[in-house]
C-alpha positions as CSV (number, residue, x, y, z in Angstrom):
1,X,5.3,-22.4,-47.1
2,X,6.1,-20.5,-50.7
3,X,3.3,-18.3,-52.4
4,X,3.0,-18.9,-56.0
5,X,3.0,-14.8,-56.8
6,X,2.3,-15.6,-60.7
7,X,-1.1,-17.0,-59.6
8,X,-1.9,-15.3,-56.9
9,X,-5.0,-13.4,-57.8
10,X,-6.4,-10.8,-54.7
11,X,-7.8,-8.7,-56.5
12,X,-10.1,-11.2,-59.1
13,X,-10.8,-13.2,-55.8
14,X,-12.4,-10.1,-54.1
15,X,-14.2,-9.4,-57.4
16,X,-15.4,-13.2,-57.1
17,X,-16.6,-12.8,-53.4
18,X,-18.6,-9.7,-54.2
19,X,-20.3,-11.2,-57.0
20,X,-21.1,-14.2,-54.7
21,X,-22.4,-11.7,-52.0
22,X,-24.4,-9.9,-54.2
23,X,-26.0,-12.9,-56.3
24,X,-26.9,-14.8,-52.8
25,X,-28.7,-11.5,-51.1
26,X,-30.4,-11.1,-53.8
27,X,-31.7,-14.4,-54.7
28,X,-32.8,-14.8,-51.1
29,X,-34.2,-11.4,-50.8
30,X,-36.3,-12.1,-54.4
31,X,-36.9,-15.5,-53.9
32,X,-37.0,-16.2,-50.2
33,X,-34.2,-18.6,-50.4
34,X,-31.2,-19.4,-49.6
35,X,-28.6,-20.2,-52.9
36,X,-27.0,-23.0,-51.7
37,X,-26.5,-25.6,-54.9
38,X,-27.1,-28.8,-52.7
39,X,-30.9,-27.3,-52.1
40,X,-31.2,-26.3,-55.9
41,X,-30.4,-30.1,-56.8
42,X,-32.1,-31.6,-54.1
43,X,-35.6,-29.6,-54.5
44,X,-35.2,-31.4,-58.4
45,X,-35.7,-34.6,-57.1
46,X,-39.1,-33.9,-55.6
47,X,-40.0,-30.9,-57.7
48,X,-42.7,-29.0,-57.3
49,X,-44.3,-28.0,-60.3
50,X,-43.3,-24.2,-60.1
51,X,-40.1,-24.6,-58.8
52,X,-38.7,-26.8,-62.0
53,X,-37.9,-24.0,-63.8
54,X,-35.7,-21.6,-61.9
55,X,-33.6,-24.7,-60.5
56,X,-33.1,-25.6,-64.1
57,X,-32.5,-22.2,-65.1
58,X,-30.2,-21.8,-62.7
59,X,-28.5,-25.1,-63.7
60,X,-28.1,-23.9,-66.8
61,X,-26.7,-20.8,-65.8
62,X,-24.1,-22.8,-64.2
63,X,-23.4,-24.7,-67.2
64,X,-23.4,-22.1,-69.8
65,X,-21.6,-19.0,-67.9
66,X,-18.0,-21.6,-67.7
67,X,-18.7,-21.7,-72.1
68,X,-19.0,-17.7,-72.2
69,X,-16.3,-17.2,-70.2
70,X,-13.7,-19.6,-72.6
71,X,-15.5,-18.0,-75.8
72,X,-14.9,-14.4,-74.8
73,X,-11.8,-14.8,-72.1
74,X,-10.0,-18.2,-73.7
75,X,-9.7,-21.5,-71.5
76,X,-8.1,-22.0,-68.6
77,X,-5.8,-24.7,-67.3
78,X,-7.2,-26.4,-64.3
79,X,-4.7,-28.7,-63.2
80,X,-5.9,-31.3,-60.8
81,X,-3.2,-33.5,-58.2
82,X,-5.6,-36.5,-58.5
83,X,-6.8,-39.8,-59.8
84,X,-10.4,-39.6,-61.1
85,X,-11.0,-42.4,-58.7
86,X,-10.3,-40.1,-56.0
87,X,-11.9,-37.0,-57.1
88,X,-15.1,-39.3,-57.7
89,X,-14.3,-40.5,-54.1
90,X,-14.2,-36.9,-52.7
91,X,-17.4,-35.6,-54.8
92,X,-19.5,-38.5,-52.9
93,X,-18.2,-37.8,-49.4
94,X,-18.7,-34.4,-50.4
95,X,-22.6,-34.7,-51.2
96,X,-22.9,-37.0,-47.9
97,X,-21.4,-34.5,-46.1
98,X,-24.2,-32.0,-47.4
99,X,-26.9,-34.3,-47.1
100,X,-25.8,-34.7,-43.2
101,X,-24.8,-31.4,-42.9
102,X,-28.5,-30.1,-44.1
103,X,-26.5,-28.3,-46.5
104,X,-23.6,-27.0,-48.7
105,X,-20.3,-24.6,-48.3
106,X,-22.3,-22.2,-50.0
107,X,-25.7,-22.3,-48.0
108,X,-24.5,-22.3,-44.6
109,X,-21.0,-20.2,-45.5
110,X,-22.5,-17.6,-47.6
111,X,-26.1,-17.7,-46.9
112,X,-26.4,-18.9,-43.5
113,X,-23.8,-17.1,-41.8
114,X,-25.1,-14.3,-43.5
115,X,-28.6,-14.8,-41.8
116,X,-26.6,-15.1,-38.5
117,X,-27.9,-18.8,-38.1
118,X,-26.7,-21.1,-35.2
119,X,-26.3,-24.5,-37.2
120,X,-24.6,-22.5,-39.8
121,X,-22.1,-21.1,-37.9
122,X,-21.6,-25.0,-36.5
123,X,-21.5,-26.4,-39.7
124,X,-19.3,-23.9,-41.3
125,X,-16.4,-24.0,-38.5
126,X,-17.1,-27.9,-38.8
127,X,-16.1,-28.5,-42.4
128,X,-13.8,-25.6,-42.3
129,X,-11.8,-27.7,-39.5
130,X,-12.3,-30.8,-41.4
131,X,-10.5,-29.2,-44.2
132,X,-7.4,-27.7,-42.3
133,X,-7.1,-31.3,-40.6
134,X,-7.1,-33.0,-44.0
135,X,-5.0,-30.4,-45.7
136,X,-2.8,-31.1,-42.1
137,X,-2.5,-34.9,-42.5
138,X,-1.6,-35.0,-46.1
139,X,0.9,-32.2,-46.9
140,X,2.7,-32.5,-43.5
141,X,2.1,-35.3,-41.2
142,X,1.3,-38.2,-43.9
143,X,4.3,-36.2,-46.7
C-alpha cells in the first residue's frame, strides 16, 4: 500500500469533520433531529406542511454551497474509476441499504453514534464492514 502524499489532505479533513460535528449537534439540538440526508429526502415524500421548507432549504444548501465553493476556490477534479452504469448501480444499493438500514452513513455515523444509540452502533460497524469486505474483494482478492 503507497500514500498518495500530493493529495493527502489531514489537516482540510479534520477541518471537514469539525464542521460536520458542529452542523449535526446543532441541527439536532435546534431542531430535535437528527441530520442524516436519507431522513431529509424521505420526510419530502410525505411532507408535512411545516416541514417543506427547511428540507428544501437544506437541499438547496446542498446544491448551492458545491457553486460557491468553484466561484470563490475554482473547480475541482473529481476523478471517478467507474462506468455510470455502475455508479447508478451503487447509488441504488446504496439508498436500499438506507431504507433497510432505517438510515444513512451520516445519521447513524455522526448522529447516532453520537446519541450513543444501539442500532447505530450496529448499523455503523455493519456497513463499515461491508465496505472493508468490498474494498477486500476487489483490490486484492478479485485484482
Amino acid at each position: 500500500m503507497t500514500i498518495d502524499w500530493n493529495h493527502f489532505t489531514p489537516w482540510m479533513s479534520l477541518a471537514g469533520g469539525i464542521v460536520l460535528g458542529l452542523t449535526s449537534a446543532l441541527f439536532i439540538l435546534f431542531n430535535g433531529r437528527v441530520l442524516g440526508i436519507s431522513g431529509i429526502v424521505g420526510g419530502l415524500l410525505r411532507p408535512k406542511t411545516r416541514d417543506i421548507v427547511w428540507r428544501l432549504s437544506f437541499l438547496l444548501g446542498m446544491l448551492v454551497a458545491p457553486s460557491l465553493y468553484v466561484a470563490f476556490i475554482g473547480p475541482m477534479v473529481a476523478t471517478i474509476d467507474a462506468s455510470w452504469a455502475m455508479v447508478i448501480v451503487a447509488g441504488l444499493l446504496v439508498g436500499i441499504g438506507t431504507r433497510y438500514g432505517s438510515g444513512c452513513t451520516s445519521g447513524h455515523g455522526v448522529c447516532g453514534l453520537s446519541r450513543m444509540s444501539p442500532r447505530s452502533l450496529v448499523a455503523t460497524l455493519s456497513f463499515m464492514a461491508a465496505g472493508f469486505i468490498t474494498v477486500f474483494l476487489l483490490r486484492h482478492a478479485l485484482a
